[in-house]
N, C-alpha and C positions, 0 to 999 in steps of 0.2 A: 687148544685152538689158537692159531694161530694169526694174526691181521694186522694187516701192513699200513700204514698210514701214507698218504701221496700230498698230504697238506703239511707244511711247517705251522704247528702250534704253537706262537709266543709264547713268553713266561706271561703266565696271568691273564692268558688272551687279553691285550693290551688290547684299548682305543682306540682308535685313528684319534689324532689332534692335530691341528695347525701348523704345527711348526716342525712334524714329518709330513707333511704335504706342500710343506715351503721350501722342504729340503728336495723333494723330489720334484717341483718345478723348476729348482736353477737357478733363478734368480736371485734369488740368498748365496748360491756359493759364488757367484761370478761376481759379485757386488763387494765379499771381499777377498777374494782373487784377486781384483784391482787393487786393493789397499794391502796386499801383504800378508793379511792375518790367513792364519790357518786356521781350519774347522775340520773338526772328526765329530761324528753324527752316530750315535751307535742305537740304532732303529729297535733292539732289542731291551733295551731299559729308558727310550726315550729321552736322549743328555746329548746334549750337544756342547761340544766343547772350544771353546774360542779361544785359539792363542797357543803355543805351543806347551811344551811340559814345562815350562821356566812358573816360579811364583806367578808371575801376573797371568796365567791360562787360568780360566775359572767357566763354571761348568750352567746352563741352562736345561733344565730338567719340565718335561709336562709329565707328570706321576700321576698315580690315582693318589683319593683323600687319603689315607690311610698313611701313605709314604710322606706326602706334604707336611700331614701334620705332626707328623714326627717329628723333620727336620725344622720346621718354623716354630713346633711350638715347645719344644723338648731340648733340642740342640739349640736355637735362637741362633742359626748359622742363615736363614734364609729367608729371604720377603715373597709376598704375592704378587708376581707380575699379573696374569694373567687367569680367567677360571671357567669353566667349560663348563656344561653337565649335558651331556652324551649318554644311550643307551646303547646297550646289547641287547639284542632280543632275549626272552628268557622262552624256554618250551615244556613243557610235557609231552614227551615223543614215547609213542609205542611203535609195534611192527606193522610194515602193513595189514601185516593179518590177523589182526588184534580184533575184536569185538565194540571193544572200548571205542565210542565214536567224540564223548561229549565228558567234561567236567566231572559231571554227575555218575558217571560210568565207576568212577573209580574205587568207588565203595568197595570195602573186602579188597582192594589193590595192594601188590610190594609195589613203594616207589623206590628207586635208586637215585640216591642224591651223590653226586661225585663230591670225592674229598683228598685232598692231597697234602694233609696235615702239615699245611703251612699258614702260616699268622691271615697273609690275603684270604686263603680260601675259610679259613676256620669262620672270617667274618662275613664273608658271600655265602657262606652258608648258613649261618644266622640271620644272616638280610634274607634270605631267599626264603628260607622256614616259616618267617614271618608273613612272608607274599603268601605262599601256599597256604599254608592254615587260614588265612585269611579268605583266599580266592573258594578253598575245599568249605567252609564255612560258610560264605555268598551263595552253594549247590548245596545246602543241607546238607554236610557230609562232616561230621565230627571231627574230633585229630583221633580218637580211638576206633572209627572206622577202616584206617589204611593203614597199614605197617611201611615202616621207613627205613632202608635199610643203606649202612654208608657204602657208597662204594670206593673205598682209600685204596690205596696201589702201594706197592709193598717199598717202593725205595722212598717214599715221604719226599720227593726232590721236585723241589716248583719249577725249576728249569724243564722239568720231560715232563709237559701238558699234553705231550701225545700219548706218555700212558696213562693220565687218566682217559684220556678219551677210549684209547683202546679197554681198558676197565669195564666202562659203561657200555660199548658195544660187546663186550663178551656175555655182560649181565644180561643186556636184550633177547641176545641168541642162545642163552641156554638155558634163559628163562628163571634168572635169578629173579629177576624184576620184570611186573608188569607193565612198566613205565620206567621213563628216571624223568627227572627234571636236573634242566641242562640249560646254557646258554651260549651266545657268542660262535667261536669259530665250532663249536663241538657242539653248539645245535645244526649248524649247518651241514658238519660230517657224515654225522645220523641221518640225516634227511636226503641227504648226497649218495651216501653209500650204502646207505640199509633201507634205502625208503621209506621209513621211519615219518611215521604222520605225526603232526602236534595237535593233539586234542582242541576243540573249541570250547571257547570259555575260561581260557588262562593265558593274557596276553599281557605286555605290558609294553608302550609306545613313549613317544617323547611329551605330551601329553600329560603324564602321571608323575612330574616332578613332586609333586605331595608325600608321594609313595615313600616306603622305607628302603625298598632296593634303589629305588630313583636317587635318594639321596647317597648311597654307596658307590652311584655314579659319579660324582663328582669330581673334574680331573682338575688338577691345578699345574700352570706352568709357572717356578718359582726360579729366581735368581738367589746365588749369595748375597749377604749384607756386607755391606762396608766395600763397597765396590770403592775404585779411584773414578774419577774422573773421565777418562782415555776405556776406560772398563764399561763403563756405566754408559758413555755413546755407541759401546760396540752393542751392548746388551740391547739398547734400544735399536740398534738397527734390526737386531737378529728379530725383536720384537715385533718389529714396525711389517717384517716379512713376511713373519705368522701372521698377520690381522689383513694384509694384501691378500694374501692366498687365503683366511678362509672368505674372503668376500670376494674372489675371484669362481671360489668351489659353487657358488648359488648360482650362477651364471653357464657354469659349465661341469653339469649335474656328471655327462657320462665320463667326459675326462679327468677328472677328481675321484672317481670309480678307479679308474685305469690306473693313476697314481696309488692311490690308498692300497689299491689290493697289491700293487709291486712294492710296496714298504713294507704291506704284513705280510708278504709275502704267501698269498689267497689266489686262488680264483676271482676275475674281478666277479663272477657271478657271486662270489658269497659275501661281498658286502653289502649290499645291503635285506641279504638275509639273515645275515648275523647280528648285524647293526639295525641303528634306526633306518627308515625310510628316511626321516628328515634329517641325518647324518650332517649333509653337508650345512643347515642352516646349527646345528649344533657344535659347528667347528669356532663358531663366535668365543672370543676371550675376554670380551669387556666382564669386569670383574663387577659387575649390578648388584645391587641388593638380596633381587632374588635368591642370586648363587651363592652372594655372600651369605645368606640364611641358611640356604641348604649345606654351604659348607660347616657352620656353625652347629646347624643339627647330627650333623654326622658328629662333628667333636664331640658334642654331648654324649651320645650312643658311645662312642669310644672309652670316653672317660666312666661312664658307667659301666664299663666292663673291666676297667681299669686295666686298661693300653694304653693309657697314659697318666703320667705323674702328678700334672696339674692340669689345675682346668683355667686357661688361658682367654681370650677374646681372639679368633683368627683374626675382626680388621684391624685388631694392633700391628699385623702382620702383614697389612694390606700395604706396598708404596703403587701408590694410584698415580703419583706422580711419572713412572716409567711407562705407563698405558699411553698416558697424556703426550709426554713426547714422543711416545712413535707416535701415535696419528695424526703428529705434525710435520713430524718429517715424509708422510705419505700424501698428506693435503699439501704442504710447500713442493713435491714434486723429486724432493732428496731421495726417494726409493724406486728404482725400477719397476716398475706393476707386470705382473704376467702378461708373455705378450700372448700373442695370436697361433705362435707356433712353439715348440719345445726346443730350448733353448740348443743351443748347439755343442753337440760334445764335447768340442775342440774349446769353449768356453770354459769350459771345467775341470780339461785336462792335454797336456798337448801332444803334436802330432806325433806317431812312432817315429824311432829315431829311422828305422828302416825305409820311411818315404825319402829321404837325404842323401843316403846312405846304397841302398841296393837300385841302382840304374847303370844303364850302358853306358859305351865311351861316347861323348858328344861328338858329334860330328863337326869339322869345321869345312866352313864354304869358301868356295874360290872367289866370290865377287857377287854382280849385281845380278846377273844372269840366272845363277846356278842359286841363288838368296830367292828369288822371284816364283822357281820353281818347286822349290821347298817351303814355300808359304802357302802354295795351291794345292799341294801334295798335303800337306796340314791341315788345312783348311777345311779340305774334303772328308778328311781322317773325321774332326771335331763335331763335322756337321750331325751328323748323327748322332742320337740322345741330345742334342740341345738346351732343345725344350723342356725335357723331361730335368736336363739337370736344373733347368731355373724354378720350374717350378716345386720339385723338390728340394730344394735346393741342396744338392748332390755336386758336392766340391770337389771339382777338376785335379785329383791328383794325378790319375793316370795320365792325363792329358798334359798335364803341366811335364811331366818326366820326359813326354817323348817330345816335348817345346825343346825341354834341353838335348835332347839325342838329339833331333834334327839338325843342330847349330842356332837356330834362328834366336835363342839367346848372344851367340857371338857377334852378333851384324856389324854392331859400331866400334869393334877392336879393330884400331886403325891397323893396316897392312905390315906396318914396320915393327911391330909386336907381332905379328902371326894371323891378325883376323881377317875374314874380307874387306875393311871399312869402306864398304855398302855409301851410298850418297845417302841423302836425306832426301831425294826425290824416290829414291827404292826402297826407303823406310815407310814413307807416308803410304804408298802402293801394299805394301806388306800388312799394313796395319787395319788399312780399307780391306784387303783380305778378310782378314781374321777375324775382323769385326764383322763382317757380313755372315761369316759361318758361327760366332759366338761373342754378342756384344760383352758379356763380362767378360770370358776369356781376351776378347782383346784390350784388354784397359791391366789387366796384371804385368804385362811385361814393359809397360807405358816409364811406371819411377825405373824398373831396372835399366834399361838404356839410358836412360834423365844422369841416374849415376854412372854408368860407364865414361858418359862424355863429363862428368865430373873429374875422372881421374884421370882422362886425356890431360883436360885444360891447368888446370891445376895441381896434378901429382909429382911428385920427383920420381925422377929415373926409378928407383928401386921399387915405389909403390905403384907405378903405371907396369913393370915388368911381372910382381905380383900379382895384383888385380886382374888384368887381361890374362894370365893364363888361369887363373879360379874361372874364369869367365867364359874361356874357352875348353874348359874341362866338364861346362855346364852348370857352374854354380849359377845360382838368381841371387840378385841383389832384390830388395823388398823397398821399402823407407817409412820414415819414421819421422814425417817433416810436420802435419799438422798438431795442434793443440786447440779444443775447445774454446773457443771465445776469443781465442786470439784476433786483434786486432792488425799486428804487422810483426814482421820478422824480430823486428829488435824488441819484441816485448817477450818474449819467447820463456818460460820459465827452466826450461830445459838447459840443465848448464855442465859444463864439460871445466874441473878444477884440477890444478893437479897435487899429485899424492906425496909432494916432497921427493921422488926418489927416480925421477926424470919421466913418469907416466901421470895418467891421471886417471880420476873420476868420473862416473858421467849421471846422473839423476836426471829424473824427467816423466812425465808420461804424457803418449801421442795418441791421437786417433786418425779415422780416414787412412789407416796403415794400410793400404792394399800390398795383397800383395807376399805383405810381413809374414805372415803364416806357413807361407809356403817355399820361404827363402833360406838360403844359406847365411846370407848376410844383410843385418838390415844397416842401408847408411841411414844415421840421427843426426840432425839438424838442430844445434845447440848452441849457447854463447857460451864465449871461452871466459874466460877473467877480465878481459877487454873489451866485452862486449861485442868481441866479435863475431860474425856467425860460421861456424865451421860445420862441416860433414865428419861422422866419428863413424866408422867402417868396425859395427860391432860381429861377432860372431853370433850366428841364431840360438845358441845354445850355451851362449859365455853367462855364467852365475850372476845373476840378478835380474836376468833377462827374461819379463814374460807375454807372452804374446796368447792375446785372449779373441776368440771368434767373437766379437759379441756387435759384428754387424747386422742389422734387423733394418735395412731401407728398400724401399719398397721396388726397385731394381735395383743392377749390377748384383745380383745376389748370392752370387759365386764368388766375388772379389775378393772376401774376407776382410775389407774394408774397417777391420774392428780396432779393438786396444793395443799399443804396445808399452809396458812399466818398465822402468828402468829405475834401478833402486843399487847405486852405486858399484856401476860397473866397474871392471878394469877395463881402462881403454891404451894401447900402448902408444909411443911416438906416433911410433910408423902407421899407425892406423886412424890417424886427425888428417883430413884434408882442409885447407884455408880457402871454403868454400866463399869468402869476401873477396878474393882477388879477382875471380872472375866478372865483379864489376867496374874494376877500374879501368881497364880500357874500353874503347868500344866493344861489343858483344853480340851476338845472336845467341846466347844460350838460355834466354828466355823463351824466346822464339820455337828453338828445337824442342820445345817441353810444351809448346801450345800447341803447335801443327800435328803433334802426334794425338793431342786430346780431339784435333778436329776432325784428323782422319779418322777417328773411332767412332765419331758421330755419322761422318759421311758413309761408313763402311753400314753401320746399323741401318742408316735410311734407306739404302740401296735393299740391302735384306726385306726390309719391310716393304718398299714398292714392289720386288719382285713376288711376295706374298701376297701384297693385294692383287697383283695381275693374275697369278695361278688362282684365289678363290672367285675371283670375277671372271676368269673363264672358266672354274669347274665345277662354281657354288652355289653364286647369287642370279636367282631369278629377272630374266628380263621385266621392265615393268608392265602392269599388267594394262591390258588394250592398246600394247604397242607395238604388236604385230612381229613381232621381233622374236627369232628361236633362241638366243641367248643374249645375256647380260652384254656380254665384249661386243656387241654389234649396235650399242645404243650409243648413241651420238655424244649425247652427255658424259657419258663415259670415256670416251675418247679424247674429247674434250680436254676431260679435267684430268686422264693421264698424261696428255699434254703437258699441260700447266708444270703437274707435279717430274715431268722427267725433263723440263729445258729447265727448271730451278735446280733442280739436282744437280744438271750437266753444269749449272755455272757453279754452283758449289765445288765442284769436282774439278772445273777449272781455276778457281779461286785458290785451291788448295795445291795442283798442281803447280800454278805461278811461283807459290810463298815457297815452294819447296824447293823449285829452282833459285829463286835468288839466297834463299840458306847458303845451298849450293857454291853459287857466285860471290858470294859474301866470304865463306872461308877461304876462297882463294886470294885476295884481297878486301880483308876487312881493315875497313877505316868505318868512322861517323856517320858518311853518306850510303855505305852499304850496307853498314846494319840498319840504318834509319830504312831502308828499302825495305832490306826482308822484313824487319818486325812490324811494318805498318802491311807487310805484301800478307801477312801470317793473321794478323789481328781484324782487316779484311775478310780472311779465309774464315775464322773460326768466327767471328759474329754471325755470317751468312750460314755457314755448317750448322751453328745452334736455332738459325729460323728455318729452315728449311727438312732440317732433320724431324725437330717439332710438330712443322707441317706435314709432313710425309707418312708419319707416323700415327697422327692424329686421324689424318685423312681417308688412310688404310681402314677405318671402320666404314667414314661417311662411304667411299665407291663400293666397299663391300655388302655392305649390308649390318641389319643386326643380326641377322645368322653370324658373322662374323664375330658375334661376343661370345659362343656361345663358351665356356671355360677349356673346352677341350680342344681347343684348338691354341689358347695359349698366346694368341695374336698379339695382345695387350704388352707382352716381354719388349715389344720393342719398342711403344710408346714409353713403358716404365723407365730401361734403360736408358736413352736418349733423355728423357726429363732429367731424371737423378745425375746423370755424368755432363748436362749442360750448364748443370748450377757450379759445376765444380770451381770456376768464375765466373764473375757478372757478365754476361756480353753485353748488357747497355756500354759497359765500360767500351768495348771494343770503337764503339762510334764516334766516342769523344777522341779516341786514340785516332782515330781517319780524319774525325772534324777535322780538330788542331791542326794537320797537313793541307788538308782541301781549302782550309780557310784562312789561316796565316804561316804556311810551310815549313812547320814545326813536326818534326820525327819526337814521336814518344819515346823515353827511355828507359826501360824497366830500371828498379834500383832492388836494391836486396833487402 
């Protein structure tokens, strides 16, 4: 007879622990993903390994007792981080059609006990012998009432757990055995595929830590001894991750299912029929008293069977110290906590090179006209699935690909290079577009034109002839400008050195990278030796280079907005721009980099009032004894459409003004034309950030609370607009207007 197994059986039907359940929320690998270190996780003997194959890679292990104390008490290569006591359910399963209903049944019974004549099972079957005689004992039923017969599988190999199981189910169905007693994934098998019932009256729960199989539970996560330094803060982060997630697992009973059973690679239905129900509260690793007893008892057992050489004290073995600093580094806020959503792929691993790599020839446009056209024509493309990408958040690759078919990446390659160079009154227009059809998607291509007019103003001939044609062939530029906590530009820790040999280095790591993910090129904003600030024109795929999804803000949620590490790049000549020069004379190039964040705002609001008008003519209830057949026809309501679409319209004009004098300004820029546009801009985008806010907000009050309800997704636009208004202070913007209204002073951006 023949029988196919459809479950992957672990060696030794492993556990679930901690810190395979850390592994498979993310958090743990993206945390050092940002720091460099590698990790290899190998879910079938529980080892996690930190660091690459060089000496310093050294190995974190959660084992069962048996394996632990081997290594800590025999070799004295390894301490107690961590100790667990976790059950597997244990069963007495017959056929369905068995007679046998109860304990007591079993008198005159064969039981089949699996055996797979290896060290683990020899002693799970000793622990388990123990339970039964005892349990058969509790029913009046002698040990020379039942016959017990092994059921061992002929190749003795603990790696193939599915032929014991297949073993045990041949024994059922051909009736070698009345019963077997069984536990773990291979109680769940039997009961899964042979309907196979478990007797009442032989249980064993989380509960019966007393127990002598309880104590065989016992798993331990151990470190090497004699860590370094640099070793011993990695160990504790890994640690600190484990103790996150199992105290994120109590909180979120069914998705900690859904993980656990993809690591043991189960059905999530057989966890917790294999395991404990209280699985997840047993994922705990403080290393307590209790456990420490129970671990101690199992050593004893051990040593009286002599499996082991001495008999040792495990808490000599115990560094409680390493417990101690990870739930410091989790209380001081050093560790990422699980968030709300499943970490993002692109966090953990990056994007195929084929999203780069297989797309059409970009298009390029003739001008302002035929640019205007192709933003509508996009526009319309994007609008569809929207919503669904934000709320899923489902990253615009497609979308982004045909950004660069279209052209609408080339806008600002000035003409005498080959592009359209498009005004800045047809850019703001385009972006008010795009942003009305997809508020994240409009904020992505925001840094990449920021750098194109980088390489105008500041590039030489050879790097303005190269860049504008990457740009016109479709590449995106990303950027790589902020840092955490950064204060001001010159505090920047990002530094660009050079390598003796006429190039240089570049080190650094950025956040708020929109953008960076999806790019060919990201420019990085860094000091040189001088302190000065330059743009380093990296390749997206140049060696040291990584770029991590690990934006989690509660809009723009498409943006990718996350990490980018830079861990001693090559950077060559030709690809440093002396992004400092463009503040020595007068300038608008601060300006062209606000007006486009404020058309992005204005573009959102616009989306959003035309959403509130469609659900308050096709949703919300007129109010009630106000004789009125629909919502659109109440007074109040008209009202305050009012209100909210002449705020708009001056938004819209505020923004169209700053866009014309940009305009007016490059054709002759002096002090008193920049001083125009960037007070005309700083105007704009203060007003964009109240008005969008309002617009946004308001969209619930005319609509109603029907309008929350989730499926409609409404909220995307208050989200985005908040998250993309902070991107600067606009209180600032008012001091910047004060100063001119009140003593005729033009504010002047500095670097």
């Amino acid at each position: 007879m023949s029988i196919q197994l459809h479950t992957q059986a672990k060696l030794n039907d492993p556990i679930p622990g901690a810190l395979g359940l850390a592994w498979q929320i993310g958090e743990l690998q993206v945390d050092f993903r940002r720091r460099g270190i590698l990790l290899t996780y190998a879910p079938e003997r529980g080892e996690l390994t930190v660091g690459d194959h060089s000496e310093e890679a050294f190995s974190i292990r959660y084992e069962n007792a048996f394996s632990a104390i081997g290594s800590i008490l025999q070799e004295d290569d390894r301490t107690i981080a961590g100790i667990s006591i976790q059950d597997r359910r244990d069963y007495i399963l017959v056929l369905p059609d068995s007679k046998r209903r109860k304990l007591e049944d079993l008198r005159g019974a064969v039981i089949g006990v699996p055996y797979a004549q290896e060290t683990f099972d020899e002693l799970w079957r000793a622990a388990a012998m123990h339970d039964l005689e005892s349990a058969l004992y509790g029913a009046g039923i002698a040990r020379n009432d039942v016959s017990l017969k092994d059921l061992g599988t002929d190749t003795g190999k603990a790696a193939d757990r599915g032929a014991v199981t297949r073993r045990v189910m041949e024994a059922l169905l051909r009736g070698e055995a009345d019963a077997v007693l069984v536990s773990g994934i291979s109680g769940f098998a039997l009961q899964n595929w042979l309907g196979a019932r478990p007797l009442e009256g032989f249980h064993r729960g989380a509960d019966q830590w007393e127990g002598f199989l309880s104590a065989a539970k016992v798993q331990v996560l151990t470190i090497p001894a004699g860590l370094s330094a640099e070793q011993q803060a990695a160990a504790d982060r890994v640690l600190a991750h484990a103790i996150a997630a199992s105290q994120w697992a109590i909180g979120h009973r069914a998705e900690a299912n859904r993980l656990i059973a993809r690591e043991m690679g189960i059905p999530e239905t057989a966890v917790e029929v294999a395991y404990s129900a209280n699985l997840h509260a047993q994922l705990d690793l403080e290393p307590t008293t209790e456990k420490l007893e129970a671990l101690e008892r199992y050593k004893q057992f051990l040593f009286s069977r002599r499996f082991l050489a001495r008999n040792a004290g495990v808490k000599d073995a115990l560094d409680a110290q390493r417990f101690h600093a990870a739930r410091l580094l989790i209380e001081s806020g050093q560790i990422e906590l699980p968030g709300m959503e499943p970490v993002s792929p692109y966090a953990l691993a990056d994007v195929p090179r084929s999203f780069f790599t297989d797309r059409p020839p970009a298009h390029i446009l003739s001008g302002d006209k035929e640019a205007l056209e192709a933003a509508k024509s996009y526009a319309a493309w994007i609008k569809d699935g929207e919503s669904d990408r934000d709320r899923y958040r489902q990253l615009p690759f497609e979308q982004l690909k045909q950004l660069a078919a279209s052209g609408l990446l080339g806008l600002m390659v000035p003409k005498a290079y080959g592009g359209p160079g498009i005004s800045v009154f047809t850019l703001t227009e385009i972006f008010k577009i795009i942003s009305a059809a997809d508020g994240s998607l409009g904020q992505i291509p925001q840094n990449h034109h920021f750098f194109v007019k980088t390489v105008e103003l500041v590039g030489t001939e050879e790097q303005k002839a190269f860049f504008f044609s990457e740009v016109l062939k479709g590449a995106q530029f990303g950027n790589a400008l902020a840092e955490r906590g950064l204060k001001s530009y010159n505090e920047m820790s990002t530094r660009l050195k050079s390598d003796g040999k006429g190039g240089y280095r570049l080190s650094g790591t950025k956040y708020y990278a929109t953008g960076a993910l999806y790019s060919h090129w990201i420019p990085v904003s860094a000091l040189d030796e001088s302190n000065k600030r330059i743009t380093a024109m990296v390749p997206r795929h140049a060696e040291g280079v990584t770029v991590i999804d690990d934006w989690s803000g509660v809009g723009q949620r498409t943006t990718a907005s996350g990490s980018v590490i830079l861990r001693d790049v090559e950077v060559p000549q030709a690809h440093v721009l002396p992004h400092w020069k463009i503040f020595e004379p007068p300038q608008i190039f601060a300006a062209f980099g606000q007006i486009m964040h404020a058309a992005i705002d204005v573009g959102i609001a616009q989306a959003a009032l035309a959403d509130a008008a469609w659900f308050v003519r096709e949703k919300t209830r007129p109010p009630l004894k106000s004789g009125l057949e629909r919502a659109s026809d109440d007074p109040d309501q008209i009202r305050r459409f009012g209100e909210l679409g002449i705020r708009l319209h001056a938004a819209e004009a505020l923004l169209e003004k700053a866009a014309r004098l940009i305009d007016e300004a490059e054709q002759e820029l002096n002090a008193e034309s920049a001083g125009r546009a960037t007070l005309a801009v700083d105007s704009a985008k203060y007003f964009a950030t109240e008005v969008a806010i309002e617009v946004t907000n308001a969209l619930f009050e005319v609509a109603g609370s029907a309008s929350m309800d989730q499926k409609y997704n409404l909220d995307r636009h208050w989200r985005n607009v908040r998250i993309h208004t902070l991107h600067d202070p606009a209180r600032l913007k008012l001091h910047h207007t004060g100063s001119w209204f009140l003593n005729g002073i033009y504010h002047e951006y500095k670097i």
